[in-house]
C-alpha positions as CSV (number, residue, x, y, z in Angstrom):
1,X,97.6,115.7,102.7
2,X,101.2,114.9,101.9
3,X,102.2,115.8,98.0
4,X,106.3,115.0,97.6
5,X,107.7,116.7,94.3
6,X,110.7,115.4,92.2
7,X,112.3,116.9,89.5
8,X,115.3,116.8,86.4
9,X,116.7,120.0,86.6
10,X,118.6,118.9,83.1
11,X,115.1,118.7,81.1
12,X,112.1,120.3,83.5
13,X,111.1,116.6,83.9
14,X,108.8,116.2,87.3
15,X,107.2,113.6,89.3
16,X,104.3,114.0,92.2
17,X,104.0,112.1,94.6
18,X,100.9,111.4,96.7
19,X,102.8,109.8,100.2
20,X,99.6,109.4,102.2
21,X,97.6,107.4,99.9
22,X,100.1,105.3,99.0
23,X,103.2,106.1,98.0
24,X,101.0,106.8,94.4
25,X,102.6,108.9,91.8
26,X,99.7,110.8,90.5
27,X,101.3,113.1,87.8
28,X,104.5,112.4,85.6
29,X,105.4,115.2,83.6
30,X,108.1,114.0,81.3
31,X,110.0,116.4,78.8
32,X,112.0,114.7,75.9
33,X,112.9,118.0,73.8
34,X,112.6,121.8,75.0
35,X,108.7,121.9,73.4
36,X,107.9,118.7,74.7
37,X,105.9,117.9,77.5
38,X,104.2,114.8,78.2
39,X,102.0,113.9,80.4
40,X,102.5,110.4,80.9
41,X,100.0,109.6,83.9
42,X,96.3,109.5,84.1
43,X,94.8,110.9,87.4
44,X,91.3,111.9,88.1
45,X,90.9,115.8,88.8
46,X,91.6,116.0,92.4
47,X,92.8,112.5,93.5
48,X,95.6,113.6,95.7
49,X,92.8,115.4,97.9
50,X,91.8,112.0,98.3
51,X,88.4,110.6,98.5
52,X,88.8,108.7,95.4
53,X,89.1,105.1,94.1
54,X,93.0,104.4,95.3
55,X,93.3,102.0,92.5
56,X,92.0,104.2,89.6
57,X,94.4,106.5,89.6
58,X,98.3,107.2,89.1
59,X,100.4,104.0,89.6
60,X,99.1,102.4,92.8
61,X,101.8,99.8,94.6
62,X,100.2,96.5,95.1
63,X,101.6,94.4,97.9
64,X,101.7,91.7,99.5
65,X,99.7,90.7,96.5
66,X,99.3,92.1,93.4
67,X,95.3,91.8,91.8
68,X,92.7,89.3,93.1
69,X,92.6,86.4,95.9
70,X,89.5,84.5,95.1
71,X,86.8,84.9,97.8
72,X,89.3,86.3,100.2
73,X,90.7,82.8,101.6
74,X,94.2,81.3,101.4
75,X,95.6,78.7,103.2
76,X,99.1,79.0,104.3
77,X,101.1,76.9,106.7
78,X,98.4,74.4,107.6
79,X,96.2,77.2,108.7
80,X,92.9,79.0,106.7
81,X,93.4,82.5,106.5
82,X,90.2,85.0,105.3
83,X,90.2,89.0,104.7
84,X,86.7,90.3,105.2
85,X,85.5,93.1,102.7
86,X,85.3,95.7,105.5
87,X,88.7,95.3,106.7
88,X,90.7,95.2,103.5
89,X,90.3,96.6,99.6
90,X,87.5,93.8,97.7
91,X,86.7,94.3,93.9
92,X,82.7,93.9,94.0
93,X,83.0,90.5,92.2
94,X,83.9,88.5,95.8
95,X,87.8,88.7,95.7
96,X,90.0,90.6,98.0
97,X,92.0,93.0,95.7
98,X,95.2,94.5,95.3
99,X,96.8,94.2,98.7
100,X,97.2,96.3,101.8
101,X,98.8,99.5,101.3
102,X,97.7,101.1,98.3
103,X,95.0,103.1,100.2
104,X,97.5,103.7,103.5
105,X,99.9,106.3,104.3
106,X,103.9,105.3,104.1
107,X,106.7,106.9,105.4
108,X,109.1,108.8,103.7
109,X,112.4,107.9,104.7
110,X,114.8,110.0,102.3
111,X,114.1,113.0,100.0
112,X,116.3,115.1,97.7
113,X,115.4,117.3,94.6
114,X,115.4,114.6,92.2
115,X,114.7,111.4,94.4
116,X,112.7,109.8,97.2
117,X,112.2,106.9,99.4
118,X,109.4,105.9,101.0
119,X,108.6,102.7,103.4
120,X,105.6,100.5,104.3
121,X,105.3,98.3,107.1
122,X,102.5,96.3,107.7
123,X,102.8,95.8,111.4
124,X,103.7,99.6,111.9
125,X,101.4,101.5,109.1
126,X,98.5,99.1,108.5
127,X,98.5,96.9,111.5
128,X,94.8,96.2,111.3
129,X,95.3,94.2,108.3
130,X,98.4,92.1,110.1
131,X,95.7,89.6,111.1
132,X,94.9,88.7,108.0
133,X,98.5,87.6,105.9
134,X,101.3,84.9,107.6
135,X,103.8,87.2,108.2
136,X,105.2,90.7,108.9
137,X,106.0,92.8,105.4
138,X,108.1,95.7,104.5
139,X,108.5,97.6,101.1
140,X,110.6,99.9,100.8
141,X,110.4,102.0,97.4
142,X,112.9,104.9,96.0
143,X,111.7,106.9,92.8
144,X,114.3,108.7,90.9
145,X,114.7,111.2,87.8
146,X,117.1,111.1,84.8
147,X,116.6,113.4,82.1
148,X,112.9,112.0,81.1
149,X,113.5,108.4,82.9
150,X,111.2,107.6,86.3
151,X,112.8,104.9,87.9
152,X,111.6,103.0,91.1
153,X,114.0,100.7,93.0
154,X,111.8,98.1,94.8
155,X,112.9,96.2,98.2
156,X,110.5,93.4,100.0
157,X,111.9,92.2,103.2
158,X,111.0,90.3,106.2
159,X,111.5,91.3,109.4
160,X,109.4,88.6,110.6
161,X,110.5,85.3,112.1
162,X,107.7,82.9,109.9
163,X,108.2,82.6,106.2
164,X,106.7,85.4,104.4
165,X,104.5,84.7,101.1
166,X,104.5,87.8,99.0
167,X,103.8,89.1,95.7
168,X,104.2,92.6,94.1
169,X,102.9,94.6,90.9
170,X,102.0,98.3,89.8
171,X,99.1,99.4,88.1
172,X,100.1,102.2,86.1
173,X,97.5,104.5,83.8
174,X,99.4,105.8,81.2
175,X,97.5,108.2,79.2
176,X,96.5,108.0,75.1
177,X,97.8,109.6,73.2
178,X,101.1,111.1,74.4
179,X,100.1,114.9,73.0
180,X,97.6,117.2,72.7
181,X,98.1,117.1,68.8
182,X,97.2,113.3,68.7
183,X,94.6,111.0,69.1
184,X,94.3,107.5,70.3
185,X,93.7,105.6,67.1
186,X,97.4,106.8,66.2
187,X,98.7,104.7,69.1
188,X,99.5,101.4,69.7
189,X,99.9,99.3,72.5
190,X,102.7,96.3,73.3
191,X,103.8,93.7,75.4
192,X,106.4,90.8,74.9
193,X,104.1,88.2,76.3
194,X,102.5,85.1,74.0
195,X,100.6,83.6,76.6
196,X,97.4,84.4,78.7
197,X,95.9,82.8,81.5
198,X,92.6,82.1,81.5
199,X,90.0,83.6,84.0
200,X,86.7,83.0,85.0
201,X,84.1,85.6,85.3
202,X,85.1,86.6,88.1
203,X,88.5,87.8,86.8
204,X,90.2,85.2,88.7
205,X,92.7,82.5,86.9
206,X,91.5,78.8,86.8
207,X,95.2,78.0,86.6
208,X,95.9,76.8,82.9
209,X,97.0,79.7,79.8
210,X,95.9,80.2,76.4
211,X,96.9,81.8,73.4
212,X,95.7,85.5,73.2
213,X,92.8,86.0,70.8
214,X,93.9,87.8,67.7
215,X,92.4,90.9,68.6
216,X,95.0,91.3,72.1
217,X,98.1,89.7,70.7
218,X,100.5,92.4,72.3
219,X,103.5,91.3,70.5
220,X,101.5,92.6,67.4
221,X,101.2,95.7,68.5
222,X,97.5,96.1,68.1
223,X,96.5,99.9,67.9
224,X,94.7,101.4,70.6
225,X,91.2,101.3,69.9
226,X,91.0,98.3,68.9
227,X,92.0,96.5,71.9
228,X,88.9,96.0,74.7
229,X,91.2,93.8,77.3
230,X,91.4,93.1,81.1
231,X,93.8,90.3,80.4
232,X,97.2,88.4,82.6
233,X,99.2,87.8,80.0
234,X,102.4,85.8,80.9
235,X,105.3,83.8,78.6
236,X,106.8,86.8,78.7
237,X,110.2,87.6,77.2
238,X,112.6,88.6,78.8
239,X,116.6,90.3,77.2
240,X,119.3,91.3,78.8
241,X,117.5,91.0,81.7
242,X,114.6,93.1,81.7
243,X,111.3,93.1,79.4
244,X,109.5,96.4,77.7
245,X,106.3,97.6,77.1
246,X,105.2,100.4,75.3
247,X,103.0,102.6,73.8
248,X,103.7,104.1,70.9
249,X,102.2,107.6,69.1
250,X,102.9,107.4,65.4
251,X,101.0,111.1,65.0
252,X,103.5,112.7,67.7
253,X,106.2,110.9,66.9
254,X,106.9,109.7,70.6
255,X,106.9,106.6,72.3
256,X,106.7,105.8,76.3
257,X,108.6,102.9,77.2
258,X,108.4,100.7,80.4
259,X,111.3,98.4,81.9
260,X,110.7,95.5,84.2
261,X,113.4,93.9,86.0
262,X,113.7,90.0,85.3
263,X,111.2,88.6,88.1
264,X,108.2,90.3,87.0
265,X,107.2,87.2,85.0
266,X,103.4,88.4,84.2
267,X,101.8,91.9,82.3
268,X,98.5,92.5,83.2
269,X,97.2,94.4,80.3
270,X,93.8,96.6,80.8
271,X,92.0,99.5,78.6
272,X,89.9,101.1,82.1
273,X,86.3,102.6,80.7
274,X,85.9,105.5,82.5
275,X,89.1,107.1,80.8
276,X,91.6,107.0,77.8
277,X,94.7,105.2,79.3
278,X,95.9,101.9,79.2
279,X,97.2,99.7,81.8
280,X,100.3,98.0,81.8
281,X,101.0,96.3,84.6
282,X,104.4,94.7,85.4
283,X,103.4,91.5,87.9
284,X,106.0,89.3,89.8
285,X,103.2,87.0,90.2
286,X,99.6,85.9,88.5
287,X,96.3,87.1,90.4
288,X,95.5,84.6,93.3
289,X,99.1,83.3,93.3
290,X,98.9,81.6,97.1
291,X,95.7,79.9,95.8
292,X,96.9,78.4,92.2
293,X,100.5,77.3,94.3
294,X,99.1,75.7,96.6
295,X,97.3,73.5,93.7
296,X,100.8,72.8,92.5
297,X,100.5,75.8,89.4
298,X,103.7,77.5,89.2
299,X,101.9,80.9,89.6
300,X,105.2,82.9,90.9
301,X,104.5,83.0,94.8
302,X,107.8,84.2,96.1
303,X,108.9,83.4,99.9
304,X,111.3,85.3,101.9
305,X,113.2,83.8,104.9
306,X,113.3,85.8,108.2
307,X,115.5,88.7,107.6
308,X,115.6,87.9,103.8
309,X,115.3,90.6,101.1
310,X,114.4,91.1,97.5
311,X,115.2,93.5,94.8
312,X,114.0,94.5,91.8
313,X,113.3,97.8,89.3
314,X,110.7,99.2,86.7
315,X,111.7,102.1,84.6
316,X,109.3,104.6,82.5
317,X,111.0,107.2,79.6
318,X,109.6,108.9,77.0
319,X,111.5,109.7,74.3
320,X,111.2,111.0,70.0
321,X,110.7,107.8,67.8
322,X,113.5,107.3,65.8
323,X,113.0,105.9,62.6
């Protein structure tokens, strides 16, 4: 067991860290005024001991693709490619799900009191699931404190010498409501997306969108327990280069924000049953991406050159409401 601790000396503000099962930060303890503190991060009791469900928990780092590839099989460069259910993580419904490191140790490359970095490499920290995607894959993933601010700088490169097909996304639970003082029908929940896509039962997209039905419009901002969704919501919009989801207490006067960087074009949007939190997940591509592009869809497959890189950022703050 490998448990990293960050921290804001300025406001008591702390982050764990759970660097053997996947670089997943279990516990966010954010603290916007001297009597405030927030937990902002659902974990079950004990996950960092492991032996639990690696994606119900914390913020889990999904990569090289974020969410569902129908059946398992892709096709890529002329050639079939299939993940079997023993060798990587599979949602019970027939899909491969969530990627290849969320349940795998990385490597911490740099740690001070208020940041660290950690790296994955598929060839070097899960090279039994190398078989099963086109190409070589690093991440590389830094999470820093400001005051009550949890940042993560995001890197995908590939130090491969085929193309590399990739997509990434977290899966963060962020608990309702935001104090001890408040409940969850005095929060409310939104996205700036207008558009869904629609999915079959088995949670996969079919490849066209729809409007949200008037009981998920996130732009609304519905209130929490009214909203029943497991939803990838997409059109989403976008200023001064970033998008913002939030939830909002009313009761506690406090609201948690999330930042996305520009390329993370879809929200996946889900209220988990076994726990009061909400999921808001920032995509930078729609479930079974390498599927729906190779139909022609525009489902936001990136592809890195050899030695090519990308960047990109998500930030999470709590902070009063100001009215």
């Amino acid at each position: 067991m490998s448990i990293a601790e960050i921290t804001d000396s300025k406001t008591g503000s702390m982050a764990r860290i759970a660097t053997h099962l996947g670089f997943n930060c279990f516990q966010f303890v954010a603290c916007p005024t001297p009597q405030e503190r927030v937990e902002v991060i659902d974990s079950e009791e004990g996950f960092e001991l492991g032996g639990k469900r690696a994606s119900h928990s914390g913020i889990p780092l999904l990569f090289p693709f974020p969410n569902r590839i129908r059946g398992g099989r892709y096709s890529w460069a002329g050639k079939t490619w299939e993940m079997p259910s023993e060798a990587v993580p599979w949602d019970g419904k027939g899909s491969a799900i969530h990627g290849f490191c969320l349940d795998r140790p990385w490597r911490v490359v740099d740690q001070t009191d208020r940041q660290i970095t950690g790296e994955f490499r598929l060839s070097l920290d899960a090279p039994e699931r190398l078989p099963f995607w086109p190409a070589d894959a690093t991440i590389r993933l830094k999470y820093s404190l400001n005051w009550t601010c949890l940042r993560a700088d995001i890197t995908v490169s590939n130090p491969s010498d085929t193309p590399l097909p990739w997509g990434f996304g977290t899966h963060a639970y962020f608990r309702v409501p935001l104090s001890p003082s408040s409940e969850p029908g005095h929060c409310t929940v939104y996205a700036p997306a207008r558009k869904q896509w629609v999915l079959n039962s088995e949670l996969v997209p079919v490849g066209t969108l729809t409007d949200p039905p008037e009981d998920a419009q996130l732009v609304d901002s519905p209130y929490f327990d009214t909203l029943q969704v497991d939803s990838v919501y997409t059109d989403v919009e976008i200023r001064t280069g970033f998008s913002v989801c939030r939830v909002m207490d009313e009761r506690a006067g406090l609201q948690m924000e999330q930042r996305s960087s520009a390329d993370f074009r879809e929200i996946v949007a889900f209220i988990p049953p076994w726990t009061k939190a909400v999921c808001l997940e920032p995509y930078t591509c729609v479930s079974d991406a390498i599927n729906l592009q190779a139909r022609g869809i525009d489902a936001g497959l990136q592809v890195l050159d050899p030695g090519a890189s990308w960047t990109g950022w998500i930030e999470i703050s709590v902070t009063p409401v100001i009215c």
